[in-house]
C-alpha angles and dihedrals in degrees: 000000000000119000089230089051090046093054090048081058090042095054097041099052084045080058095047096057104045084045114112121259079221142349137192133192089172081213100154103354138349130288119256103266105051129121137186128226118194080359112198096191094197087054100067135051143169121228139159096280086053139262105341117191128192112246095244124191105257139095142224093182105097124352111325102084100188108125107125126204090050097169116201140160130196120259138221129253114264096230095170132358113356144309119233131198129187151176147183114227139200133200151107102214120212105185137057109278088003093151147160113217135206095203139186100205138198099164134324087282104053116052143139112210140199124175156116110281145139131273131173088328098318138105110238146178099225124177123195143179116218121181124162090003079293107126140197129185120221097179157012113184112169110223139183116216116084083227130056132179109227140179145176119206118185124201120186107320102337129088118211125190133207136171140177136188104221130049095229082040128117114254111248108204119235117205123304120215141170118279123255088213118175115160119329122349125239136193107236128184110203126190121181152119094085127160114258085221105055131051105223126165130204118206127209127193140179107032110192138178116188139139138243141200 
């Protein structure tokens, strides 16, 4: 075999490992694979800058459980190494929690979140750990973009969270935590918290699912 042949096979199986399992712009429909809980069909729309959600009243931090348009996915075994899932988010929260989550999801009540929201007046990257309604923060970072690239990799049996607010930016790790894990794990994207006077919609773009070494 020829060394420039060799190098063609080289570069294509390197591709094909650092390829998604599976990736999603949500630019003119969903992916196969979605599903809705609580859906409110007029709250959430695809367009050509990607899925775009209004930011309803309602709450899946603590007990109450009520957000509606709760969007997950299933997600494969982690068979070796870790499994990483990531997305870009939009928003410029005005109310107090108004937020838009990445979220690896067991039920509404086990979950781990990243994502923008507001807090006291000032926009944040805030991750939390939820299990049994029961919720702890693991931080609060204010930021200033209105977007933010975020991820979650879980290795064994520990979740770690990064962001960044730039896409040529360095990730900046959030917290880590153990898994509340109960039954199959899901990727969720959660918007809430929104104010019952004002229509205001969050976007999300480039889903992705991979794994890492």
């Amino acid at each position: 075999m020829s060394i420039t042949i060799l190098t063609c096979l080289t570069l294509l199986a390197s591709a094909a490992a650092d390829a998604p399992l599976f990736q999603d712009d949500f630019r003119g429909g969903l992916g196969e694979g979605w599903s809705w809980v609580r859906e409110h069909p007029e709250a959430w729309r695809t367009t050509d800058a990607g899925l775009e959600i209004l930011l309803e009243p309602g709450n899946m931090w603590g007990g109450a459980n009520d957000a509606r348009n709760v969007l997950v996915r299933p997600l494969p075994e982690i068979e070796a190494g870790a499994l990483r899932i990531a997305l870009t988010v939009s928003n410029d929260p005005i109310g107090q929690y108004e937020q838009i989550d990445l979220v690896w999801y067991y039920d509404d009540s086990r979950m781990v979140k990243i994502g923008l929201e507001r807090v006291d007046g000032q926009n944040s990257l805030v991750m939390g750990r939820e299990e049994r309604d029961k919720t702890r923060t693991l931080a609060i970072i204010p930021v200033e973009s209105t977007t933010l690239d975020v991820r979650l990799t879980v290795r064994g049996k520990e979740i770690t969270g990064e962001f960044r607010e730039a896409p040529d930016g360095a990730w900046q790790i959030a917290g880590a935590c153990d898994l509340p894990a109960k039954g199959k794990p899901h990727a969720s994207i959660q918007a809430y918290q929104g104010l019952p006077t004002a229509e205001h919609w969050a976007r999300v773009t480039g889903f992705r699912v991979e794994r890492v070494e």
